[in-house]
Structure formats: structure tokens, C-alpha cells
C-alpha positions as a Python dict, from the first residue, in 0.01 Angstrom:
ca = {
    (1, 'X'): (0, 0, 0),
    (2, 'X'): (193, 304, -10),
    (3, 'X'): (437, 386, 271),
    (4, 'X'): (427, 709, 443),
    (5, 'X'): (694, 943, 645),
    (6, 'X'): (719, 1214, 845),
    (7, 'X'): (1002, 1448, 809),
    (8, 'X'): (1069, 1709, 1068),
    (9, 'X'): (1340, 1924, 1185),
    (10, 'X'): (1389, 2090, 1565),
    (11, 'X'): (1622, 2380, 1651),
    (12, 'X'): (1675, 2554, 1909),
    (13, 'X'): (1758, 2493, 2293),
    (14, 'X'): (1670, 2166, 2434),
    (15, 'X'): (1723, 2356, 2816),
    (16, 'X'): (1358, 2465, 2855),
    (17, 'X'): (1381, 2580, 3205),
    (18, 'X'): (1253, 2898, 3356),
    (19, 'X'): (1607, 3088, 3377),
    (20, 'X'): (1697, 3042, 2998),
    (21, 'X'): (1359, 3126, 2884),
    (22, 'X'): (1321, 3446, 3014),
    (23, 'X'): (1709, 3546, 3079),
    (24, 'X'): (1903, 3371, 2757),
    (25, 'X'): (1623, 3418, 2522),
    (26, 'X'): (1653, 3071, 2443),
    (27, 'X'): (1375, 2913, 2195),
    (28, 'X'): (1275, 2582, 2039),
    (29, 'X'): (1088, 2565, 1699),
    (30, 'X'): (1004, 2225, 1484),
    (31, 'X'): (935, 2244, 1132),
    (32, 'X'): (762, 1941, 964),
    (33, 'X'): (697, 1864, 607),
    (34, 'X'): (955, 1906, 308),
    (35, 'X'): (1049, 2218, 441),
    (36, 'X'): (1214, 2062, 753),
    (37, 'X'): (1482, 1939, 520),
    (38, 'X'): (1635, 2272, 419),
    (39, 'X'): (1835, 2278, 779),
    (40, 'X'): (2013, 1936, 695),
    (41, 'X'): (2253, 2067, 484),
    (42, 'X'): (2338, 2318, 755),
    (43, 'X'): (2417, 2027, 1017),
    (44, 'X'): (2598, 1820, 795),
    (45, 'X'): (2816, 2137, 736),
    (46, 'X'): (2885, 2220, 1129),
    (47, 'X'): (2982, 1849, 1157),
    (48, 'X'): (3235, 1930, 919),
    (49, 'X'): (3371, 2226, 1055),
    (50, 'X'): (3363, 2156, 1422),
    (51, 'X'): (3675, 2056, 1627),
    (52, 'X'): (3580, 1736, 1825),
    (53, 'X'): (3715, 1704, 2180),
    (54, 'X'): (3766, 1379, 2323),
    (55, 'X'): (3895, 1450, 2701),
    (56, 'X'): (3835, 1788, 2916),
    (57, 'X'): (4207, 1875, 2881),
    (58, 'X'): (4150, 1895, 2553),
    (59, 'X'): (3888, 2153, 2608),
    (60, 'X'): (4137, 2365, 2858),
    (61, 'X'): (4380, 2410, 2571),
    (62, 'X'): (4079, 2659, 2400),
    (63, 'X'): (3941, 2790, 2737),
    (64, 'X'): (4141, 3115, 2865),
    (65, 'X'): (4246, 3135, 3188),
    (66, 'X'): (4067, 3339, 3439),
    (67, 'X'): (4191, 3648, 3596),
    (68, 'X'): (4198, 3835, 3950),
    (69, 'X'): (3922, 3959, 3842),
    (70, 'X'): (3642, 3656, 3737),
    (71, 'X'): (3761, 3487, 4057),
    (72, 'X'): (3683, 3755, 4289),
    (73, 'X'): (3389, 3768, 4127),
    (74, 'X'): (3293, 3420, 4098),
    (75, 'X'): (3339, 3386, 4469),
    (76, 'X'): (3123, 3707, 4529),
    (77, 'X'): (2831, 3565, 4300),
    (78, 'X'): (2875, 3156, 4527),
    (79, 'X'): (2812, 3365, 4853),
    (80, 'X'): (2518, 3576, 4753),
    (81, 'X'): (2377, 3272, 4596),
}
């Protein structure tokens, strides 16, 4: 009896909600088959270069800090909403 598989590969956005469809232009697409293999390459690769972060003050060292500016507007864009 021979064994069979399925092989398939998804990119994309996993946040399908309304806003980030239509504003972000986010998209999803899966890829089956032999072909769905040519993106693993490219994954393994990210997982080498990315910088892992274990706590959120790691993640504060590479965020910049906000100005005058994105607070007053933050605060504008809470009220309106």
C-alpha cells in the first residue's frame, strides 16, 4: 500500500478581519503540491536572521520613543474613537 501526503504552504496574514482587508491590503494565499515547498527555504532563512525577544523590555530597547507629537495625536485619535 503506498502512503500518500499532502504538502502545502500558506502565506500571508492570518488577521482576516474587515479593517486589514480593505485598509492594510492584507492577503492570504495556500499553495499545495511540490510547489508549496519552494517557500521553505525562505522560512528556514528568516529563522536564522531574526533577533528573538524573550521579555517586552527587550522589545523597548528597538522601539523609539514617542514624541510631543504621536502623543498628542494618539490622545486626539482615543477621543474621536
Amino acid at each position: 500500500m503506498s502512503e500518500r501526503a499532502a504538502w502545502y504552504l500558506v502565506v500571508g496574514s492570518h488577521n482576516q478581519n474587515y479593517r486589514s482587508m480593505a485598509l492594510d491590503g492584507e492577503v492570504l494565499m495556500a499553495v499545495s503540491g511540490p510547489r508549496a515547498l519552494a517557500g521553505l527555504a525562505d522560512f528556514y532563512l528568516i529563522l536564522g536572521l531574526s533577533t528573538w525577544l524573550d521579555t517586552p523590555e527587550e522589545l523597548e530597547e528597538y522601539l523609539p520613543a514617542a514624541g510631543n507629537f504621536f502623543r498628542r495625536l494618539s490622545r486626539w485619535a482615543q477621543i474621536v474613537s
